[in-house]
C-alpha positions in Angstrom: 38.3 91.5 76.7 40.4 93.0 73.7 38.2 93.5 71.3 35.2 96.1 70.9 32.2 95.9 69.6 31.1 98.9 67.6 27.2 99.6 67.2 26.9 98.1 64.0 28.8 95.2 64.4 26.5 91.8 65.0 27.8 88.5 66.6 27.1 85.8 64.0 28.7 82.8 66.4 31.2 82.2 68.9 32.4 78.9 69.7 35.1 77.1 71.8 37.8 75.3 70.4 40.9 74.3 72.2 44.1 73.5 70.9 47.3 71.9 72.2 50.5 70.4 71.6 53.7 68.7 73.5 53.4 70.6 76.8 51.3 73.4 75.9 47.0 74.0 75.9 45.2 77.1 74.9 40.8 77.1 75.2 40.0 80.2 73.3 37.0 81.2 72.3 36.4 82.6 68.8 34.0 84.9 68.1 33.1 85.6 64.5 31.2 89.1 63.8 29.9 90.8 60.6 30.1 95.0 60.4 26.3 96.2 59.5 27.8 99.1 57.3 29.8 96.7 54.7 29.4 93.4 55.6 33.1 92.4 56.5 33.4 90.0 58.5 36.4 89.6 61.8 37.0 86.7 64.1 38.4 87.8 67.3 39.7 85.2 70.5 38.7 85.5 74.0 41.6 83.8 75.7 40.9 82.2 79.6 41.7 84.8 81.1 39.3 86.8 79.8 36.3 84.6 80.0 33.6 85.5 82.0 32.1 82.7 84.1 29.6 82.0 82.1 31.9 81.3 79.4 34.1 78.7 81.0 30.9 77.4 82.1 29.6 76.4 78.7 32.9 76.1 77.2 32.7 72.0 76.9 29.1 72.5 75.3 30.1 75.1 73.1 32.9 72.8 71.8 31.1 69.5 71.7 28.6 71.0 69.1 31.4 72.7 67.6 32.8 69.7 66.5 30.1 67.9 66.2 28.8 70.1 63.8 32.3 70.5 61.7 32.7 66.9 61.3 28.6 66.5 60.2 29.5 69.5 57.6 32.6 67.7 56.6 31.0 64.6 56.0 28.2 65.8 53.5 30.7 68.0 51.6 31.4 67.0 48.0 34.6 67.1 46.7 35.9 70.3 45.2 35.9 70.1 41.1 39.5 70.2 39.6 40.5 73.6 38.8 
């Protein structure tokens, strides 16, 4: 994995979501984390390669909610008011 994880750093989600285009497919997983001491948050990738089993195991599930859940969000959003 590239990325560390200090001790006050706190995994708020990771999720899977692939992406592709003519002759090329990537399934990442993105992992969104939030630093204890200030509150910034980071979103680092996991690529295949470095994906434990586990991982590449649930990566379907982990995607399947993942949009599942984006498009339910999407769909009860209001529109934005003119700025």
């Amino acid at each position: 994995m590239d990325f560390k994880l200090s001790e006050h750093d706190h995994i708020l989600t990771a999720y899977a979501e692939s992406a592709s285009g003519p002759g090329w497919g990537n399934t990442p997983i993105w992992v969104l984390i939030r630093s204890r001491l200030d509150g910034a948050l980071r979103l680092e990738c996991i690529q295949p390669p470095d994906q434990s089993p586990e991982m590449q195991i649930l990566y379907r599930v982990s995607q399947a909610a993942h949009e599942g859940m984006t498009w339910a969000v999407r769909s009860t959003a209001k529109p934005a008011e003119p700025a």
